[in-house]
C-alpha positions in Angstrom: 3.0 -7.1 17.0 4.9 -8.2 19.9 5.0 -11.7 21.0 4.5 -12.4 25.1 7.3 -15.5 24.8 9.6 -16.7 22.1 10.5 -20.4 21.0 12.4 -22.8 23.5 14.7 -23.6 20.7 16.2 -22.0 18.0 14.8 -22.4 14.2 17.5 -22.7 11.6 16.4 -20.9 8.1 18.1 -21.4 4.4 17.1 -18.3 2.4 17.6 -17.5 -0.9 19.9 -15.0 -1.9 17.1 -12.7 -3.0 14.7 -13.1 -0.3 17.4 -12.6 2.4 17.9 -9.4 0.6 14.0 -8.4 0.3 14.3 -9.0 4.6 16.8 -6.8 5.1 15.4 -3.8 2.5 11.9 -4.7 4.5 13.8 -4.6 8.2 15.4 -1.2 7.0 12.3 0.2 6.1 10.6 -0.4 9.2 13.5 0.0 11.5 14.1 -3.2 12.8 17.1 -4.1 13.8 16.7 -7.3 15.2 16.6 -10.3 12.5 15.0 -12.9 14.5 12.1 -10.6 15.8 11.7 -9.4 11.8 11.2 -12.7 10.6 8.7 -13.8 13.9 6.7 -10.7 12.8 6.4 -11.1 9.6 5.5 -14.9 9.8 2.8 -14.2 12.3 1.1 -11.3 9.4 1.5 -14.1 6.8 -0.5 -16.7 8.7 -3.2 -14.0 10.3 -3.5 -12.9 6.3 -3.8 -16.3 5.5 -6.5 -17.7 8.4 -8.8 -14.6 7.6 -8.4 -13.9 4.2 -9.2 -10.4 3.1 -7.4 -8.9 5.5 -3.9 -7.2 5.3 -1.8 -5.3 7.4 -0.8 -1.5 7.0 1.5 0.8 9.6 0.5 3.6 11.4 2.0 5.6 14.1 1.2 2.8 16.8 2.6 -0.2 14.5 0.8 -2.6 12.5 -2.5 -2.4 12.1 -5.0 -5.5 10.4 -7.1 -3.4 7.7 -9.8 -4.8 5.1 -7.3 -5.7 2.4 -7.5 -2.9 -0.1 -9.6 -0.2 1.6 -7.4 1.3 4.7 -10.1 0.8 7.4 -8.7 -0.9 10.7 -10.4 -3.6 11.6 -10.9 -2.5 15.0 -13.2 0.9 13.5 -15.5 -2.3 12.3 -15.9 -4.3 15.4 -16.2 -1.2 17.6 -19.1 0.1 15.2 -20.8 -3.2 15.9 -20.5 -2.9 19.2 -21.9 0.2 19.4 -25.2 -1.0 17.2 -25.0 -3.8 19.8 -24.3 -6.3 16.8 -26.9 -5.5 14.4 -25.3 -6.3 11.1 -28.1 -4.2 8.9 -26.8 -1.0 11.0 -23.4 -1.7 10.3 -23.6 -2.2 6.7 -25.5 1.0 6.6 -22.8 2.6 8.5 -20.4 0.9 6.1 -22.1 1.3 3.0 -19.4 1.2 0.8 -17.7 -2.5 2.0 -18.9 -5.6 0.7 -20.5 -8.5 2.6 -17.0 -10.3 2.2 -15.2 -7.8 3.5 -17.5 -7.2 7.0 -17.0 -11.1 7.3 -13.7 -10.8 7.4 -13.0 -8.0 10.0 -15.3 -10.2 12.5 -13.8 -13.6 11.6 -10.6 -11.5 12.5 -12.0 -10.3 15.8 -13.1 -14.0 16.4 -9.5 -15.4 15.8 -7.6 -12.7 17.5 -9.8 -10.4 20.0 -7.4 -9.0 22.4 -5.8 -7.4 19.9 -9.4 -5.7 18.4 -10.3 -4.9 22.1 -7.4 -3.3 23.2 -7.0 -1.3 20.5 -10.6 -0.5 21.0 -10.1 0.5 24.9 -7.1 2.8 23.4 -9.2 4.6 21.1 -12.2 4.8 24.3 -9.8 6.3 26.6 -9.2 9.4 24.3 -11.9 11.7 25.9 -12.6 15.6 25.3 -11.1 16.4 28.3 -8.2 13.8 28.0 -7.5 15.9 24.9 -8.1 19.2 26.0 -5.7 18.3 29.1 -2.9 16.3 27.2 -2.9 18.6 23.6 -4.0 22.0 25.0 -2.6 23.0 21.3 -6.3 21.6 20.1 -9.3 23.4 20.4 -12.9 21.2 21.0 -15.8 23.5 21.8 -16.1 24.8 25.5 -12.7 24.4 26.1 -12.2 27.5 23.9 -13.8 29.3 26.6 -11.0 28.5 28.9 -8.3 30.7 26.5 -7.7 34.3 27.5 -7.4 36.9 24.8 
């Protein structure tokens, strides 16, 4: 999660021994190497996690990524399924069987809160198209396109 501007002014912190050692294992771990952009990131997760509870934050390939807390499922896979039913809740819980009332709630109170984020995660995952795929990872095979190889 990148931030567009940072603070006029800078923030002074006192830490405790312990949790300025639990930053830096947690910095290491995700390769950051800047200490001010750590902390900004991690504060921003805390207060997300804390406005919409029920949600939690996981990494993948692309960053961080808001899931429901405890299951793995993106947030975004939930608001893009509603979309696609064109907001009919019963069709989404049929589609998502397996989550909770509470936990639907909380991927849309998170959409509601933070939307850009959902959307253009949402156009990134559109813009992946069979032939986008066939063109960029000719390694994969999807149907027709296995025509196109020469034996």
């Amino acid at each position: 999660m990148r931030f567009k501007t940072m603070p006029r002014s800078p923030k002074t912190l006192r830490l405790s021994v312990d949790l300025e050692a639990q930053l830096q294992r947690e910095f290491a771990r995700r390769g950051i190497q800047e200490w001010s952009a750590g902390v900004v990131e991690l504060l921003s997760e805390a207060i997300r996690m804390r406005s919409v509870p029920g949600i939690g934050f996981t990494d993948s390939v692309t960053g961080r990524r808001p899931v429901i807390a405890g299951t793995g499922i993106e947030v975004w896979e939930i608001i893009a399924m509603l979309k696609s039913v064109k907001g009919d809740e019963g069709k989404l819980s049929r589609a998502f069987h397996w989550l909770t009332p509470v936990q639907m709630r909380a991927a849309v109170a998170y959409y509601k809160l933070y939307p850009e984020e959902i959307d253009r995660r949402i156009a990134l995952d559109e813009s992946w198209t069979p032939d986008r795929i066939r063109r960029e990872m000719g390694f994969t095979a999807l149907g027709p396109g296995l025509r196109a190889v020469k034996r």
